[in-house]
MARBA-761905 format. One record per residue: y, x, z of N, C-alpha, C in turn; residue in three letters; residue number from 1. Coordinates in Angstrom, 3 decimals. Layout:
! MARBA-761905
nuba ny = Y	nx = X	nz = Z	cay = Y	cax = X	caz = Z	cy = Y	cx = X	cz = Z	r = ALA	k = NUM
...
***
This chain:
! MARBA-761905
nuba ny = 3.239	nx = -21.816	nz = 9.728	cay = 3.888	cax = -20.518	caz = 9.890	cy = 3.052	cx = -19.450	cz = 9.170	r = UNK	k = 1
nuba ny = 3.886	nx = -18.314	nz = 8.719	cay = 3.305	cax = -17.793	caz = 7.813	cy = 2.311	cx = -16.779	cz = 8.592	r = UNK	k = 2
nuba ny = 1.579	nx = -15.740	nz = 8.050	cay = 0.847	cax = -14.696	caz = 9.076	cy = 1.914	cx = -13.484	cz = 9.316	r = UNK	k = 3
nuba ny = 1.730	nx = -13.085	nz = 10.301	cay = 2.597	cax = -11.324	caz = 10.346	cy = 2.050	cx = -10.977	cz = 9.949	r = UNK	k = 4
nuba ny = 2.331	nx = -9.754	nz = 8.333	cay = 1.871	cax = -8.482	caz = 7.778	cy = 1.947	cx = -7.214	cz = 8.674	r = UNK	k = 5
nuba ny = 0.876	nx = -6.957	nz = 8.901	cay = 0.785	cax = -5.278	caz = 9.919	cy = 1.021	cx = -4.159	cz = 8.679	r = UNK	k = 6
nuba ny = 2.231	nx = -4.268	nz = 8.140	cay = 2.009	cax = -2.825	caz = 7.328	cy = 2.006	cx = -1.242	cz = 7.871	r = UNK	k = 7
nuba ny = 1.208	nx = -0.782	nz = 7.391	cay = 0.947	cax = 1.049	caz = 7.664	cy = 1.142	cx = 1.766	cz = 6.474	r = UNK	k = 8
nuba ny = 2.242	nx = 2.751	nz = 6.665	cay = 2.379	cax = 3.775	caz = 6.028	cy = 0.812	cx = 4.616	cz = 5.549	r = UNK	k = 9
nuba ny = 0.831	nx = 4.917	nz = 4.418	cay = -0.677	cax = 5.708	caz = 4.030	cy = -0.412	cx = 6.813	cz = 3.927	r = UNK	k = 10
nuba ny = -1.586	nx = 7.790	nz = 4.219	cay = -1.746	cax = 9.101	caz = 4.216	cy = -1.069	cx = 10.107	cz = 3.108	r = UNK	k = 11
nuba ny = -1.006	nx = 9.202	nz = 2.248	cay = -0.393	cax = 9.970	caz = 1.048	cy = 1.191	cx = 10.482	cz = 1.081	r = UNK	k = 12
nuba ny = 1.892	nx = 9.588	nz = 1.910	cay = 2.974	cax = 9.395	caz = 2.334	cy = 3.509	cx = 11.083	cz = 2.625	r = UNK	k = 13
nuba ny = 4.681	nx = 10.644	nz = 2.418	cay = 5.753	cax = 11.982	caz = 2.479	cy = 6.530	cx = 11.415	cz = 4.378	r = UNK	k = 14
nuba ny = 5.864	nx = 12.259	nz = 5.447	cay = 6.533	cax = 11.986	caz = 6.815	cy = 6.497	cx = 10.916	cz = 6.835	r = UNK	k = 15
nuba ny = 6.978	nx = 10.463	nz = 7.795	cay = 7.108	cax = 9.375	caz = 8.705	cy = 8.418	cx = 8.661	cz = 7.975	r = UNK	k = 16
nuba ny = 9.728	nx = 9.380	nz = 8.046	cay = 10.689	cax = 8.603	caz = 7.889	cy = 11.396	cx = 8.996	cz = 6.443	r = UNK	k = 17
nuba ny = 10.554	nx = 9.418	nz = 5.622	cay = 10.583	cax = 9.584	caz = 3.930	cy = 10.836	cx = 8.693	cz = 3.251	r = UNK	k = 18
nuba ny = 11.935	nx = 8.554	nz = 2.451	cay = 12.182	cax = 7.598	caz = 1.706	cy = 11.250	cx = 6.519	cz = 0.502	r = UNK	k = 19
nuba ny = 10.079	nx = 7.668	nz = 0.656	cay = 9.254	cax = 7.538	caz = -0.783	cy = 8.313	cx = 7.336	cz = -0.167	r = UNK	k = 20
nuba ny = 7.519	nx = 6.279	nz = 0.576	cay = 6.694	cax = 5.867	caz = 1.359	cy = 5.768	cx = 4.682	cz = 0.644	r = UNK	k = 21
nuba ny = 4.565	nx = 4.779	nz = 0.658	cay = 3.785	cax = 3.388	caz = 0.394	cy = 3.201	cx = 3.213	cz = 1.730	r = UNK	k = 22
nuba ny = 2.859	nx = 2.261	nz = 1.398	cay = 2.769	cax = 1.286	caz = 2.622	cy = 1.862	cx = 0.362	cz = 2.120	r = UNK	k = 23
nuba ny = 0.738	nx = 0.360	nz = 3.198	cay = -0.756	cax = -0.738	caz = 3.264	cy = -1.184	cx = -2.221	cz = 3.854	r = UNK	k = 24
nuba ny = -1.244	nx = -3.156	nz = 3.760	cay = -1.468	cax = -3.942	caz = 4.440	cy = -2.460	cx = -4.512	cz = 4.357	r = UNK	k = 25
nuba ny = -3.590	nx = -5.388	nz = 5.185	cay = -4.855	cax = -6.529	caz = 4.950	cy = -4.416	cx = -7.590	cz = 4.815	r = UNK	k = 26
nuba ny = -4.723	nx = -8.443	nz = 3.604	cay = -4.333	cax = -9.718	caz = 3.009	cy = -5.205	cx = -10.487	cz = 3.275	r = UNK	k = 27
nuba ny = -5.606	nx = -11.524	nz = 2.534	cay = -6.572	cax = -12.602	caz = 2.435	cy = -7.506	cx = -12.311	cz = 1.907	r = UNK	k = 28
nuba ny = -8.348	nx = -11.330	nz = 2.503	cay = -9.466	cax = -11.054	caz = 0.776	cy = -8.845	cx = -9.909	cz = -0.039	r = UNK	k = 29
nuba ny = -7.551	nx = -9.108	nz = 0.340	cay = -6.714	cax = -8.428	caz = -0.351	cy = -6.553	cx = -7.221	cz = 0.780	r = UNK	k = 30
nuba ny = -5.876	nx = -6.509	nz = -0.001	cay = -5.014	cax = -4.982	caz = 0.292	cy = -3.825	cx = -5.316	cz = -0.625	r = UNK	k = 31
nuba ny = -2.627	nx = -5.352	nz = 0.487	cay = -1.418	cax = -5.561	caz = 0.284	cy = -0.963	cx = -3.926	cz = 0.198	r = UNK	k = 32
nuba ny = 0.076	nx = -3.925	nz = -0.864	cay = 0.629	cax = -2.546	caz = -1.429	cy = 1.939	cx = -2.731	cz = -1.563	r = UNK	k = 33
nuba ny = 2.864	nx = -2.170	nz = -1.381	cay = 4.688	cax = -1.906	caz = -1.177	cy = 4.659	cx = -0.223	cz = -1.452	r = UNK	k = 34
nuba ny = 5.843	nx = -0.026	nz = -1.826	cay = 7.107	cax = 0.739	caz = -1.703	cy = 8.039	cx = 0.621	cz = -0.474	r = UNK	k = 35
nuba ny = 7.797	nx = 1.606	nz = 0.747	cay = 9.236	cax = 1.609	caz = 1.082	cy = 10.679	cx = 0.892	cz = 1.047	r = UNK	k = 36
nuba ny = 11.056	nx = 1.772	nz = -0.386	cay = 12.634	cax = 1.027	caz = -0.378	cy = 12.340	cx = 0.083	cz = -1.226	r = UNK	k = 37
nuba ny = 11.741	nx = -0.732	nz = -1.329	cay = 11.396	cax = -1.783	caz = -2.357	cy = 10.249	cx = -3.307	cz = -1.325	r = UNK	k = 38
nuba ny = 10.848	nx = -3.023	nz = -0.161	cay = 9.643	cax = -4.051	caz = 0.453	cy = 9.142	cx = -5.366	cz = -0.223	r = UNK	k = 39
nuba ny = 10.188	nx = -5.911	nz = -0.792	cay = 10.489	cax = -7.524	caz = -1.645	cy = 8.782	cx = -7.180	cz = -2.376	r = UNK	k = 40
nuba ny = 8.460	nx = -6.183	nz = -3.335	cay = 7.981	cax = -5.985	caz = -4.163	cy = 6.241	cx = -5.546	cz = -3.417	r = UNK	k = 41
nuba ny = 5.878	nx = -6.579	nz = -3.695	cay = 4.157	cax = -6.705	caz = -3.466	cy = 3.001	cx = -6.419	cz = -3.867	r = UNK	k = 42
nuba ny = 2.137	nx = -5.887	nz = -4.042	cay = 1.114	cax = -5.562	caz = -5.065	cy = -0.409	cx = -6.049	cz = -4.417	r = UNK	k = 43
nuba ny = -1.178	nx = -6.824	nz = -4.874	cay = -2.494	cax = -7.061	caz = -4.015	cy = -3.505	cx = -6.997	cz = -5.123	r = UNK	k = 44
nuba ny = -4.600	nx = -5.482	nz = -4.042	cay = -5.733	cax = -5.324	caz = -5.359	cy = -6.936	cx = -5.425	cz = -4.140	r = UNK	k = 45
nuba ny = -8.104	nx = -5.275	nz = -4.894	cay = -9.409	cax = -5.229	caz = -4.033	cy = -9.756	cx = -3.946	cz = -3.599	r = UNK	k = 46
nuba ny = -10.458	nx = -3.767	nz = -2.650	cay = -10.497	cax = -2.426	caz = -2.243	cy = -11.171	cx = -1.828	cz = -3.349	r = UNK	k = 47
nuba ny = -11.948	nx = -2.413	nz = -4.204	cay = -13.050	cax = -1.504	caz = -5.207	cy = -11.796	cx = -0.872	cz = -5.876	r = UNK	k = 48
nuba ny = -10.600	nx = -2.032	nz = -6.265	cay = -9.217	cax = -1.791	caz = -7.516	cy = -8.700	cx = -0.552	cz = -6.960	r = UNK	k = 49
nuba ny = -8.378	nx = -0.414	nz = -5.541	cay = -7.402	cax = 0.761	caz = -5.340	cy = -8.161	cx = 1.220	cz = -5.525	r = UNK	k = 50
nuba ny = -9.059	nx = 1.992	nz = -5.294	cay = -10.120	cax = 2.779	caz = -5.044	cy = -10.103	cx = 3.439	cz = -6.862	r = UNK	k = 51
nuba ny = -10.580	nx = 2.334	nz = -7.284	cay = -10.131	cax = 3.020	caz = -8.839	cy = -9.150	cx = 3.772	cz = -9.101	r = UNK	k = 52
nuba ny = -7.971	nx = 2.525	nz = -8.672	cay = -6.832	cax = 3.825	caz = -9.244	cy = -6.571	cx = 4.740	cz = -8.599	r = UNK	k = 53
nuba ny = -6.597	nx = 5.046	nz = -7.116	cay = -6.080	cax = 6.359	caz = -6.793	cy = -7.261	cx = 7.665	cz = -7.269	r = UNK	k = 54
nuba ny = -8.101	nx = 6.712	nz = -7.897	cay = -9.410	cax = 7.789	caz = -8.497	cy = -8.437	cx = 8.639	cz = -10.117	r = UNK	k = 55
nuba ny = -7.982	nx = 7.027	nz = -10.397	cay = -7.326	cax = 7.596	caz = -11.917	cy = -6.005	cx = 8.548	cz = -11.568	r = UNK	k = 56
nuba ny = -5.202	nx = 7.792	nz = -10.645	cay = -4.111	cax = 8.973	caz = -10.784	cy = -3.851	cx = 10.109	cz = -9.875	r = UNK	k = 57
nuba ny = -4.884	nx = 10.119	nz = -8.786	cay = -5.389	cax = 11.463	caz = -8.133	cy = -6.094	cx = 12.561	cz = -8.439	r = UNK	k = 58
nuba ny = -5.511	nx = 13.488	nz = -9.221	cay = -5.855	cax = 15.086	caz = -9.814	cy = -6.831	cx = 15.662	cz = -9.132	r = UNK	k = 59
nuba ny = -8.232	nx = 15.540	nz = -9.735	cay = -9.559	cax = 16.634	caz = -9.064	cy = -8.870	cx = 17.876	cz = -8.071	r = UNK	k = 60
***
């Protein structure tokens, strides 16, 4: 059986019930990443990786 994903909405997030939501999860060794209206669609980076990018596309 597979594991339950605990996903959490992230801080960045627009409200609670915003269409345009990312969403966090703990993987295997990973940080699981979604879209909202797009759950199907998965993304898994290392914490150092996000960390990068929300460095790159987060405006000083």
């Amino acid at each position: 059986m597979a594991p339950v994903i605990q996903w959490q909405k992230s801080s960045f997030s627009d409200g609670e019930d915003a269409p345009n939501c990312v969403e966090v999860a703990a993987g295997q060794g990973t940080l699981l990443l979604r879209e909202s209206d797009e759950p199907g669609t998965v993304l898994e980076a290392t914490g150092a990786g996000l960390v990068s990018l929300i460095r790159h596309i987060r405006p000083l």
